[in-house]
C-alpha positions as CSV (number, residue, x, y, z in Angstrom):
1,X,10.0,2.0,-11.8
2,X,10.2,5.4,-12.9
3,X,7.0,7.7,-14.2
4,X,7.4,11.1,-15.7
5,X,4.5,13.5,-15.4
6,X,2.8,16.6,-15.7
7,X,2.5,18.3,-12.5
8,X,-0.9,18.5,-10.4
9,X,-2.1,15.9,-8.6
10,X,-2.5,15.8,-5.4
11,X,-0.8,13.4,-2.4
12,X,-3.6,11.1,-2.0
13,X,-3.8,10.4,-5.3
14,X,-0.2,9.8,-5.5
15,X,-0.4,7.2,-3.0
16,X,-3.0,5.5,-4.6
17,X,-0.9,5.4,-7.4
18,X,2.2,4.0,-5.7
19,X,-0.2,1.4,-3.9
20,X,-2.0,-0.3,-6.7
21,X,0.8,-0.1,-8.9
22,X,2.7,-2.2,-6.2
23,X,0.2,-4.4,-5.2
24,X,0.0,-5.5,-9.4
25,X,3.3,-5.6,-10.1
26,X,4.2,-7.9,-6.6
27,X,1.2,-10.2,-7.5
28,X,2.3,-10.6,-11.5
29,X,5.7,-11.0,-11.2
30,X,5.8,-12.9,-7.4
31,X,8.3,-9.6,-5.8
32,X,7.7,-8.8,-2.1
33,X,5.9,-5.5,-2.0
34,X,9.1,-4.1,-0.3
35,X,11.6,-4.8,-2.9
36,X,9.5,-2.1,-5.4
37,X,10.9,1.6,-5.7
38,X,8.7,3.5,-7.4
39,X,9.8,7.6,-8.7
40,X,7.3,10.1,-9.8
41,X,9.2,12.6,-12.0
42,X,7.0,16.0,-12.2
43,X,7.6,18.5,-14.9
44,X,6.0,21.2,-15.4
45,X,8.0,22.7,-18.6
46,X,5.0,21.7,-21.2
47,X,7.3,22.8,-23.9
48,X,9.8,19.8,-23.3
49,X,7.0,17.4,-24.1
50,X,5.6,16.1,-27.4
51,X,2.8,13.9,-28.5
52,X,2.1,12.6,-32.3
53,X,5.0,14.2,-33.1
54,X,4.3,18.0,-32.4
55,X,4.9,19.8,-28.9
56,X,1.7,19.9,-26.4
57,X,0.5,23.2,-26.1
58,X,-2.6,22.3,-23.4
59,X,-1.5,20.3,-19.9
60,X,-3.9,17.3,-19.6
C-alpha cells in the first residue's frame, strides 16, 4: 500500500498509522500481518497538488 502526503507528522504518529492500518486490513481481508508493506510518500512541493480542481495554496 502506498500513501502520498504532505509532510509533518511526526514518528509516532506514523507508526500508529502503519499499525492500525495493518491490523484492519489483516483482519478484513484474512493476510498475516507480515505479508503487508506499507510506503509513506512525503511531499512537500504544495504546488504539485490539487483539490476540486484548483492547486492548494494552504498545507493541511
Amino acid at each position: 500500500m502506498e500513501i502520498i502526503l504532505f509532510k509533518g507528522r511526526i514518528l509516532e504518529t506514523k507508526k500508529k498509522l502503519y499499525k492500525q492500518i495493518t491490523a484492519k486490513i489483516s483482519c478484513l481481508l484474512d493476510i498475516a500481518p507480515k505479508s503487508i508493506f506499507i510506503l509513506l510518500r512525503e511531499n512537500d512541493d504544495i504546488e504539485n497538488w490539487g483539490f476540486g480542481g484548483k492547486i492548494t495554496t494552504v498545507q493541511c
